[in-house]
C-alpha positions as CSV (number, residue, x, y, z in Angstrom):
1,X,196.3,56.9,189.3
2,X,196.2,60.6,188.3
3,X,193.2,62.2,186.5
4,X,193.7,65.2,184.2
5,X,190.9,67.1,182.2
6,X,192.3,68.1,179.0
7,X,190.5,70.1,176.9
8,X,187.2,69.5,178.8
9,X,187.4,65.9,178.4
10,X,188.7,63.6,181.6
11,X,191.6,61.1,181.0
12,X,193.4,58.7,183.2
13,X,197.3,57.8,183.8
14,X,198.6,55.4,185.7
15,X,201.4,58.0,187.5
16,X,202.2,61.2,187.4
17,X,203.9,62.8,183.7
18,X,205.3,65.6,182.7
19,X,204.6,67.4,179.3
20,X,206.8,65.7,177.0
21,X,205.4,62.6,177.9
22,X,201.5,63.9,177.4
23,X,202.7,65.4,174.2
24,X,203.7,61.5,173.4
25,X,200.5,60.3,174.6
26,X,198.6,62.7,172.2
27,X,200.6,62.2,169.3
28,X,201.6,65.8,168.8
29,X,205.0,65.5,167.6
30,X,205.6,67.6,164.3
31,X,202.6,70.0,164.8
32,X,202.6,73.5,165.9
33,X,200.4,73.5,169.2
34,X,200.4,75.4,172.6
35,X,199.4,74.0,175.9
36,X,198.0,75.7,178.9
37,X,198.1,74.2,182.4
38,X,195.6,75.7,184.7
39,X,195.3,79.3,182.9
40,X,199.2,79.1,182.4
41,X,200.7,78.7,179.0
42,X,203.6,76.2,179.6
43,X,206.4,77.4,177.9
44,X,208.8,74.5,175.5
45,X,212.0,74.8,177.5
46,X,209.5,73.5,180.5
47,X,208.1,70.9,178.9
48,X,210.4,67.9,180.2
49,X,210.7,69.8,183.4
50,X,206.7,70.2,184.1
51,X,204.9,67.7,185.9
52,X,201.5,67.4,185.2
53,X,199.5,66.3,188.9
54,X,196.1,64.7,189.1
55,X,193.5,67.2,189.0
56,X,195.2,69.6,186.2
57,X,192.8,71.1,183.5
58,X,194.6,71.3,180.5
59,X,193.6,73.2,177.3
60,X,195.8,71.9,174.1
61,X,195.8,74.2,171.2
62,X,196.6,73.0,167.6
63,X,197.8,75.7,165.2
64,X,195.9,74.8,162.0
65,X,196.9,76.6,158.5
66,X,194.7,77.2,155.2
67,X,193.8,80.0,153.1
């Protein structure tokens, strides 16, 4: 079990995951958004690549548009 705080708030997984998968879990797909692993911005290519371990903070950014 792996605990990650993500966006101030602590959640739970079962194993290890890597970005792709937490974008799954927070049902991102289709929205503009930027994540930050520990004061790193995580770049796209990386995202199947980066493994998130237990004790990451995480700060998920949601590009919202309006005029």
């Amino acid at each position: 079990m792996i605990e990650l705080t993500i966006n101030g708030q602590p959640q739970q997984f079962e194993a290890p995951i890597n970005v792709t998968q937490l974008i799954d879990h927070l049902s991102l797909h289709g929205k503009r958004f930027a994540i930050e692993c520990n004061g790193e911005i995580i770049p796209r290519s990386r995202f199947s690549e980066q493994i998130l371990a237990h004790g990451d903070q995480l700060e998920v950014v949601v590009a919202v548009g309006g005029g």
